[in-house]
C-alpha positions as CSV (number, residue, x, y, z in Angstrom):
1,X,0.0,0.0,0.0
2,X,1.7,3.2,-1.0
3,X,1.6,5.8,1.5
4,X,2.8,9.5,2.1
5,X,4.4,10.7,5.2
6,X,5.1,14.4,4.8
7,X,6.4,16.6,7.8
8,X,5.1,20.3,7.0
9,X,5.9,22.3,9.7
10,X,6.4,22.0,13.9
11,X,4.1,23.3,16.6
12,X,7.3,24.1,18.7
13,X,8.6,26.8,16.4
14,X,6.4,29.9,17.1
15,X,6.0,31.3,13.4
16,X,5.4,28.0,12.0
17,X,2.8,27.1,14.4
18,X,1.2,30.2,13.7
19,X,0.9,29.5,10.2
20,X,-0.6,26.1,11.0
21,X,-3.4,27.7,12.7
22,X,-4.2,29.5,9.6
23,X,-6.8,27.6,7.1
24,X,-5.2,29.1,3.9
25,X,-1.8,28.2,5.0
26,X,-3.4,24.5,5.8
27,X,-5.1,24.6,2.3
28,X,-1.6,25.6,0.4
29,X,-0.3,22.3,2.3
30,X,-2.8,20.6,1.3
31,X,-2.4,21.6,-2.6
32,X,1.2,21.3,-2.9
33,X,0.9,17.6,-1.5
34,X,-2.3,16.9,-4.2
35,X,0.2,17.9,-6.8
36,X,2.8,16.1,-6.1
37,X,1.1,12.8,-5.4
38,X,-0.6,14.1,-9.1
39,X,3.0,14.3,-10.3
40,X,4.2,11.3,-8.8
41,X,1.5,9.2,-10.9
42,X,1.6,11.3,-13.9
43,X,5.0,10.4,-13.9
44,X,4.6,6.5,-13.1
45,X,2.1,6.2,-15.2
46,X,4.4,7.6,-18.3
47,X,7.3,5.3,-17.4
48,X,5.2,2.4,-17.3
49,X,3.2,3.4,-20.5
50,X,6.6,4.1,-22.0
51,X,8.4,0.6,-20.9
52,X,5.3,-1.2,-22.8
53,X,6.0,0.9,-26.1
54,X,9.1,0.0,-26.3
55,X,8.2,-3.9,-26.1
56,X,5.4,-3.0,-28.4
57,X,2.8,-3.9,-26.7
58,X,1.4,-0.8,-27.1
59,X,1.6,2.6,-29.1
60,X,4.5,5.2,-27.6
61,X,2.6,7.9,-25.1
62,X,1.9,11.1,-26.4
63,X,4.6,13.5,-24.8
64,X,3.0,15.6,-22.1
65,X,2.7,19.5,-22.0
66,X,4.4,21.1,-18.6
67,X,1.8,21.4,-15.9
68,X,1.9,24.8,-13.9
């Protein structure tokens, strides 16, 4: 089972803990992990779809545009 364990920030330094408390700040966490697990698959699923090409089994990937 793949997991994610990510250490954002720590309650006992003061600014960071006051960031925490902050829903936007908590949301901005939130995104940047959604789009790196997003990239992390992206980016699986490429190398994956890319090792099958080159046995043949399927047609090569289209190449993908950068994501911003």
């Amino acid at each position: 089972m793949p997991s994610v364990l990510a250490e954002i920030a720590f309650v006992s330094h003061r600014e960071e803990e006051k960031l925490l408390r902050t829903s936007a700040y908590r949301e901005a966490i939130a995104e940047g992990l959604l789009q790196g697990v997003r990239r992390y698959l992206d980016d699986l699923h490429a190398g994956k779809a890319q090792a099958l090409a080159a046995d043949g089994v399927i047609e090569p990937p289209p190449r993908r545009t950068a994501r911003r």
